[in-house]
C-alpha positions in Angstrom: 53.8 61.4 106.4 54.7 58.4 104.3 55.3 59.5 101.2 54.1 57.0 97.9 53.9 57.3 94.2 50.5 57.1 92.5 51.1 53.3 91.4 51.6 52.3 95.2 48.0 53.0 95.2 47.4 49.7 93.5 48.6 47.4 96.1 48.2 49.7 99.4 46.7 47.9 102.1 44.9 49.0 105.9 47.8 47.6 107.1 50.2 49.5 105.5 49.1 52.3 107.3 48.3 50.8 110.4 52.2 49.9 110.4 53.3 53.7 109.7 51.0 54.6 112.2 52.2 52.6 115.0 55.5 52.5 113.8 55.5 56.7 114.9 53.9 55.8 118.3 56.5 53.7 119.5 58.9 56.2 118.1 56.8 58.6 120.3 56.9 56.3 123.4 60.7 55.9 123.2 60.9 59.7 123.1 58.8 59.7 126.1 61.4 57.4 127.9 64.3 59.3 127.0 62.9 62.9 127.8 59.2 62.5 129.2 57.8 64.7 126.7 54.8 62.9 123.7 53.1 64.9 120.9 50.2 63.5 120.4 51.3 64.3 116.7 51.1 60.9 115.1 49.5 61.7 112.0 50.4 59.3 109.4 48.0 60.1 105.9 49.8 59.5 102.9 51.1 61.6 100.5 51.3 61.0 96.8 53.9 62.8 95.0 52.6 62.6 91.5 49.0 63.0 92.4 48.7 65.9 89.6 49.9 63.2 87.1 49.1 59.7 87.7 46.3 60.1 90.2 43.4 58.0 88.2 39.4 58.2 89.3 40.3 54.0 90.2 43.2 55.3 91.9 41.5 57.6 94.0 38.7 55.5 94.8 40.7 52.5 96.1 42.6 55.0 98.3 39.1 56.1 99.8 38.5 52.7 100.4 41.5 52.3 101.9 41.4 55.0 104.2 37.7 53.3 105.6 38.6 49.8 106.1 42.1 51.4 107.8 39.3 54.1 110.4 37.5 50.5 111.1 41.0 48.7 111.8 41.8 51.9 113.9 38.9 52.1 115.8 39.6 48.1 116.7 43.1 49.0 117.8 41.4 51.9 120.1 39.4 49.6 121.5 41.8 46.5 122.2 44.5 49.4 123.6 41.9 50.4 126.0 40.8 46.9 127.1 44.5 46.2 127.7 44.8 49.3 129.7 41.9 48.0 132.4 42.8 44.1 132.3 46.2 45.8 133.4 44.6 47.2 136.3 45.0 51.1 135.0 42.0 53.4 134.4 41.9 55.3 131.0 41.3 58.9 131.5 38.2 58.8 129.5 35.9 56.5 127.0 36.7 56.2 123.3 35.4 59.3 121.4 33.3 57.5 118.9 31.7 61.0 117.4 35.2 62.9 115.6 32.7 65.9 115.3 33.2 67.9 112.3 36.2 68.7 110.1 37.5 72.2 109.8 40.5 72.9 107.3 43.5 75.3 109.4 45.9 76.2 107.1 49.3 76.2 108.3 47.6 73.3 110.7 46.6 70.9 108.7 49.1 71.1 106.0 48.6 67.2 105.3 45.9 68.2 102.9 45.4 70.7 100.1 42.5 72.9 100.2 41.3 71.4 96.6 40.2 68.3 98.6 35.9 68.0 98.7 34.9 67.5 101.9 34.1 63.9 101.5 37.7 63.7 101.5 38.9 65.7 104.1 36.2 64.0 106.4 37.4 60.7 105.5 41.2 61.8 106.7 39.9 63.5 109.3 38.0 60.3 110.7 40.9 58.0 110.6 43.3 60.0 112.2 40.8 60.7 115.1 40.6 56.8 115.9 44.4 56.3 115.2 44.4 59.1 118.1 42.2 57.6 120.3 44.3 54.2 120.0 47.5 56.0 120.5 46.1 57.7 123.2 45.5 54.6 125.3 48.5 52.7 124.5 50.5 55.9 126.1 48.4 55.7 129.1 49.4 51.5 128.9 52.5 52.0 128.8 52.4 54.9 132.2 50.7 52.3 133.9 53.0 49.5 133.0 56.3 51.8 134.4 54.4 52.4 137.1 53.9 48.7 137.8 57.8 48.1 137.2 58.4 51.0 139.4 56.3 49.4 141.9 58.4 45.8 142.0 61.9 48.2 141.6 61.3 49.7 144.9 60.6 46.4 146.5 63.6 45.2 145.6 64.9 45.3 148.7 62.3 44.9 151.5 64.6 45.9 154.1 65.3 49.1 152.7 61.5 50.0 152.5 61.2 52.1 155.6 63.7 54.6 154.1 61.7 54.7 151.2 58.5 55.7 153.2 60.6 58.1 155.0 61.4 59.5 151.1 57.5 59.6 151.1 56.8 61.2 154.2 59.7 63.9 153.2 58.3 64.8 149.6 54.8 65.1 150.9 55.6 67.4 153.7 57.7 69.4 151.2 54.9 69.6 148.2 52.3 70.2 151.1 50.1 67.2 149.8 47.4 66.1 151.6 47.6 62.9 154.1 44.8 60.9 152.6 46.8 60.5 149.4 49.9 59.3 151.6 50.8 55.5 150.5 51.6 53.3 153.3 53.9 51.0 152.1 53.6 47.3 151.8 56.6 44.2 151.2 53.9 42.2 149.2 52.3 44.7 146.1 49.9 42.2 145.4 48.5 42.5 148.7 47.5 46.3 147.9 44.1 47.2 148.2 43.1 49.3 145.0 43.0 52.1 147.3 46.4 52.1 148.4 47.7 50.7 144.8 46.4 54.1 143.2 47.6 56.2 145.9 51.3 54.7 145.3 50.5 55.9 141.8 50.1 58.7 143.1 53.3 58.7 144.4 55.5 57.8 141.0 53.7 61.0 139.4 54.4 62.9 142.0 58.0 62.0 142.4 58.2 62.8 138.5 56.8 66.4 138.8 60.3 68.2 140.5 62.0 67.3 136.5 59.5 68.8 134.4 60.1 72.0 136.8 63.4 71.5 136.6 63.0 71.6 132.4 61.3 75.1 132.6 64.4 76.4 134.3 67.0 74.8 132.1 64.9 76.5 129.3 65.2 79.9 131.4 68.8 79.1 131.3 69.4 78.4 127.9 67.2 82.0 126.4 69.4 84.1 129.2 72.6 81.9 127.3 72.0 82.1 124.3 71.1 86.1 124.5 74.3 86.2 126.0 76.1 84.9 122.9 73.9 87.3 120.8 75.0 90.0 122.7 78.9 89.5 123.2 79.8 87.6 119.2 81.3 89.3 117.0 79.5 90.5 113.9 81.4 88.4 111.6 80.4 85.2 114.3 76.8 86.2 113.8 76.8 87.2 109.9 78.6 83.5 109.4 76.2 82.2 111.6 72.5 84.2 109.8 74.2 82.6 106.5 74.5 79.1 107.8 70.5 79.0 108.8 71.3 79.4 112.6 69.8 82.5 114.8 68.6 85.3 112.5 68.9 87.9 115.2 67.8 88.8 118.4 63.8 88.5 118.2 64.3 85.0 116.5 66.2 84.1 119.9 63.6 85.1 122.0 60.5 84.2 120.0 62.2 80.0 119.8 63.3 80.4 122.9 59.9 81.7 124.9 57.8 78.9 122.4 60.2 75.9 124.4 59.5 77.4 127.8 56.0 77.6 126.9 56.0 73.9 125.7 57.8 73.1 129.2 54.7 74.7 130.8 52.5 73.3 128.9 54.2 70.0 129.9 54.4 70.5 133.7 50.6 71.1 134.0 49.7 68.1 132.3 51.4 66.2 134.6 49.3 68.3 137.1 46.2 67.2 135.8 46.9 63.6 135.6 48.0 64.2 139.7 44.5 65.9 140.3 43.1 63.1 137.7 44.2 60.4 140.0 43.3 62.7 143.2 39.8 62.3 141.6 39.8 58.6 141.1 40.8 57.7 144.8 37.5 58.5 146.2 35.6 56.6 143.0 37.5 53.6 143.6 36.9 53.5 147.3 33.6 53.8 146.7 33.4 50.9 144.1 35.0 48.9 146.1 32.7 49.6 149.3 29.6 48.3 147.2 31.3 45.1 145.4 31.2 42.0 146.7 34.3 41.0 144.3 37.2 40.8 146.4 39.4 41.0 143.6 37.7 44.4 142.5 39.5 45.8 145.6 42.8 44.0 145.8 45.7 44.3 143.5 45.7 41.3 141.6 47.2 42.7 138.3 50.9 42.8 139.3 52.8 40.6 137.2 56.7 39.7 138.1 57.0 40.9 134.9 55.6 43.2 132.7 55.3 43.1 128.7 56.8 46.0 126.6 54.3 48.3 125.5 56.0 47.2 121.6 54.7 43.6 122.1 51.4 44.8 122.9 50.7 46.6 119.6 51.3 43.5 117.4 
């Protein structure tokens, strides 16, 4: 939460926050890269330190006017992220969520505002940070699409070597018991895919994906059964030292951090199930556009560029 003094007020701009804003999300997308796991926690309203002070009736006014020219440049970066997404050739998972529905104050939640705030207020927040969402969303699912892409041209690399890739393929779908109709046969030429087969090889890098977020739920076993272990076999003085330095409190703080990161590494693993049954669900949409177009190029892949833009240049 950017943090501002009451002055700032006078010269904050919609830009200012749409910055902070995606600032965090690429911050988010490099976490992805580095460990495949995204909050979708990019909530970025401002906080004024000496709002009991310095916060004037023109003060607070400009910053509600601030906040609703920012939810109408958020709701353009929504859009644009999407529209990116499906000249790309990706799908997003849904349509923009134009309706945010109604605010309801959680504390402990939503501790990004006080409970003194009217509800004009608290509506007004809740507003933009539903379209900043929305936008975030979609550039996530850009940026899936576009690894998937590089993925694609990476495997080509060598064209002789493709026929041990597809034994790879034949091997991982006998072993995950997957069904034949979402088997890629592989091709030297992507571009010559037909959207069919392009979506089914998407199919493919997800599913490829899915044996590490299993393998994080059992590296999180591991690490409660270790660090129990320690618990168990320190010294008292080792564990005192370590109470007084802020570290593990005792045995029921062990277990209640450790179970909340396996459950987060469940939690992880089946969404990346549902986007597998999500595309599983597209294959047969997408067949059946393409039987009832006369648009060849709604059925080939045609979107495969030799190279593909970082997700960064695409939020500018």
């Amino acid at each position: 939460m950017p943090e501002i003094l009451a002055a700032d007020i006078d010269s904050l701009t919609a830009e200012d926050m749409l910055r902070w804003r995606q600032g965090t999300l690429k911050r988010d997308l490099h976490t992805q890269m580095a460990n495949r796991r995204v909050r979708d926690e990019n909530r970025r309203m401002i906080d004024v330190l000496d709002r009991d002070t310095n916060m004037t009736e023109e003060r607070m006014q400009r910053l509600i006017e601030t906040y609703e020219e920012e939810t109408r440049a958020s709701q353009v970066y929504a859009e644009k992220n999407r529209q990116a997404l499906i000249q790309a050739g990706g799908r997003p998972t849904r349509p923009i969520q134009y309706d945010p529905g109604h605010w309801v104050f959680v504390k402990g939640v939503d501790d990004c505002m006080s409970e003194e705030e009217d509800d004009e207020q608290r509506e007004l927040r809740w507003v933009s940070d539903h379209f900043g969402k929305e936008g975030s969303r979609f550039a996530i699912e850009l940026h899936a699409w576009q690894a998937f892409k590089r993925f694609q041209l990476y495997k080509r690399k060598k064209p002789s070597s493709l026929w041990k890739i597809q034994q790879q393929i034949d091997e991982l779908w006998k072993e995950r018991g997957v069904s034949e109709k979402l088997k890629p046969q592989l091709q030297i030429d992507p571009q010559k895919l037909s959207k069919v087969e392009e979506w089914k090889e998407f199919y493919w890098y997800k599913l490829q994906q899915l044996p590490e977020y299993e393998e994080d739920i059992e590296k999180e076993e591991r690490l409660k059964e270790k660090r129990l272990q320690y618990f168990d076999t320190a010294s008292s003085e080792t564990l005192e030292e370590e109470r007084l330095l802020g570290g593990w409190q005792n045995r029921e703080h062990i277990i209640r951090v450790s179970d909340g990161e396996i459950r987060q590494a469940r939690r992880d693993r089946d969404r990346h199930i549902s986007q597998l049954e999500w595309i599983e669900r597209q294959l047969p949409v997408i067949a059946s556009e393409c039987a009832g177009s006369d648009q060849v190029s709604k059925c080939n892949s045609s979107s495969t560029p030799k190279r593909q833009p970082d997700i960064e240049s695409r939020l500018h």
